[in-house]
C-alpha positions in Angstrom: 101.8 -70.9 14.3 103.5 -71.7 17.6 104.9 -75.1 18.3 102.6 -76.2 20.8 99.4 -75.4 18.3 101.5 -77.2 15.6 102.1 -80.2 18.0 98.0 -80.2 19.1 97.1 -79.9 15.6 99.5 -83.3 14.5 98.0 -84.9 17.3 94.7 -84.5 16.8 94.8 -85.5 12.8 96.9 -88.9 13.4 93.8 -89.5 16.3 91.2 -88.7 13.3 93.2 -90.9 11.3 93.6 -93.6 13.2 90.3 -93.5 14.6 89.1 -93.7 11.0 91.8 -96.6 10.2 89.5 -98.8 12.9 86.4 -97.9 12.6 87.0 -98.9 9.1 88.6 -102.5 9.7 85.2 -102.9 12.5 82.8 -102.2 9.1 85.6 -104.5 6.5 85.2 -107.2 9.3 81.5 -107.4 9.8 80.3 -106.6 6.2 83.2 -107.8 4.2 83.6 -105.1 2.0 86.8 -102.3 1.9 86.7 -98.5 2.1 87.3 -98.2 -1.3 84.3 -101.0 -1.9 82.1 -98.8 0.5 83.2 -95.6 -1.6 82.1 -96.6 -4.5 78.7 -98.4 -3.9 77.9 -95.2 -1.9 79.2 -92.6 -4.6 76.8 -94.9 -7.2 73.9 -94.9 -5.2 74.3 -91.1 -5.2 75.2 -91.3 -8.7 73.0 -93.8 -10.5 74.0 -94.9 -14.2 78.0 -93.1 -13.2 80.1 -93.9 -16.0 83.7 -96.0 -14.9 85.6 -93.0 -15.9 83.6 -90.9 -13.1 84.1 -93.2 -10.5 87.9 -93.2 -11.2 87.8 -89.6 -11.6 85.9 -89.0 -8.3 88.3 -91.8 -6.4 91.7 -90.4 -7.5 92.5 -94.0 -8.7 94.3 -95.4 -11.9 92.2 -96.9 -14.4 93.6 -100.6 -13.6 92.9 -100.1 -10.0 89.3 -99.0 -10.5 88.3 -101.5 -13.2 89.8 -103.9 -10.8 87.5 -102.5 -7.7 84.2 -102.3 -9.8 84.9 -105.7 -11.4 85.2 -107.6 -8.0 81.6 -105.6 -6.8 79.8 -106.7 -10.3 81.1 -110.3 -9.6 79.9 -110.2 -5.9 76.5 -109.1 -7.0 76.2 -105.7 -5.7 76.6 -103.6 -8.6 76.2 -104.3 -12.4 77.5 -102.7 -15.6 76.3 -102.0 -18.5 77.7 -100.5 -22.0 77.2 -96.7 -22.5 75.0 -96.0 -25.4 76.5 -92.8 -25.9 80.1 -94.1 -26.0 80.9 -97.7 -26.3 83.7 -97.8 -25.0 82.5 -96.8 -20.9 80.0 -98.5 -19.5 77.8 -97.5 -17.0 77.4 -98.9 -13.7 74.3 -99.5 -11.7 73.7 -100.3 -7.5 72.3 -103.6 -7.5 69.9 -104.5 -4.3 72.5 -106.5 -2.8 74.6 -103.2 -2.8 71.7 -101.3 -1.4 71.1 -103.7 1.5 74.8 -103.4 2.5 74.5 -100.1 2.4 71.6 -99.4 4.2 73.0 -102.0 6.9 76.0 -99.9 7.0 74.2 -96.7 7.6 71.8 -98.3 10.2 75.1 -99.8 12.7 76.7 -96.5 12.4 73.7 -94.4 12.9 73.0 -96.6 16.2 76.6 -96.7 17.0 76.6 -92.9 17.0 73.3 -92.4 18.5 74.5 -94.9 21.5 77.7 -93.2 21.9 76.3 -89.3 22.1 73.6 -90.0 24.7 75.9 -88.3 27.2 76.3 -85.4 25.3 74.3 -82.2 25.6 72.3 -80.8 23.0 74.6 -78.2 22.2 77.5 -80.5 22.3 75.8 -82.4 19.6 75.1 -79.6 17.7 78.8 -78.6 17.4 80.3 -81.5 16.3 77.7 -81.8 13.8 79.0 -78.2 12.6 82.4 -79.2 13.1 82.2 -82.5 10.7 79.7 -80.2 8.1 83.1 -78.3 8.1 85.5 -80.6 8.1 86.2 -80.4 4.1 86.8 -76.8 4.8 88.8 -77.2 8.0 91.1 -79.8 6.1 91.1 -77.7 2.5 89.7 -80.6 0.3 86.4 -78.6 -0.3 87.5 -78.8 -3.8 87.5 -82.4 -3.5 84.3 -83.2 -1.9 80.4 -82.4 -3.7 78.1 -82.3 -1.5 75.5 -84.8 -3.0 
């Protein structure tokens, strides 16, 4: 790889960084809620009944730091838990509506905000970077790490 395709290629994954770092402080200050938060509540509603160890599994967090995640969305009334029946000691963990409304919410502001902001573009341009973010898991090697679901 030649320098200069090295030097685009830094740049344009500290832009998709940090264009990621604010678009999630936008959604943390008008819903409240973290990435992390947002991970999970959408990983559950794509996962109903998930057991605690999946969602620490999926996340890549320690135990402590997921229990502590899930415990502060079951006390803010978007998700519940309740004890496996086919091992007591997980539990499983269930999108309450509350959860679903913020999700939904999310979804809808970033589906306008999208919309809004690709008016300009042609059809074909749309079409690409719809390809381009269906590949980005490959483009970025963590297809191992993302399901589609």
């Amino acid at each position: 790889m030649e320098r200069s395709q090295r030097a685009q290629i830094d740049n344009l994954l500290f832009l998709v960084l940090r264009t990621i770092f604010h678009y999630k402080r936008i959604i943390a200050r008008d819903y409240g809620l973290d990435f992390q938060q947002i991970y999970a509540l959408q990983f559950l509603r794509r996962h109903p009944h998930a057991r605690f160890t999946e969602i620490a599994s999926e996340m890549e967090l320690p135990k402590f730091t997921t229990s502590r995640l899930l415990n502060r969305l079951v006390k803010d009334g978007f998700i519940s838990k309740k004890q496996d029946q086919a091992d007591r000691r997980n539990y499983c963990l269930l999108i309450e509506e509350k959860g679903e409304l913020v999700i939904q919410a999310i979804e809808t502001a970033s589906c306008t905000r999208i919309s809004t902001n690709i008016q300009s573009y042609s059809t074909a341009e749309v079409a690409e970077l719809f390809e381009v973010a269906e590949r980005l898991h490959m483009i970025l090697g963590v297809s191992d790490k993302v399901k589609n679901s």
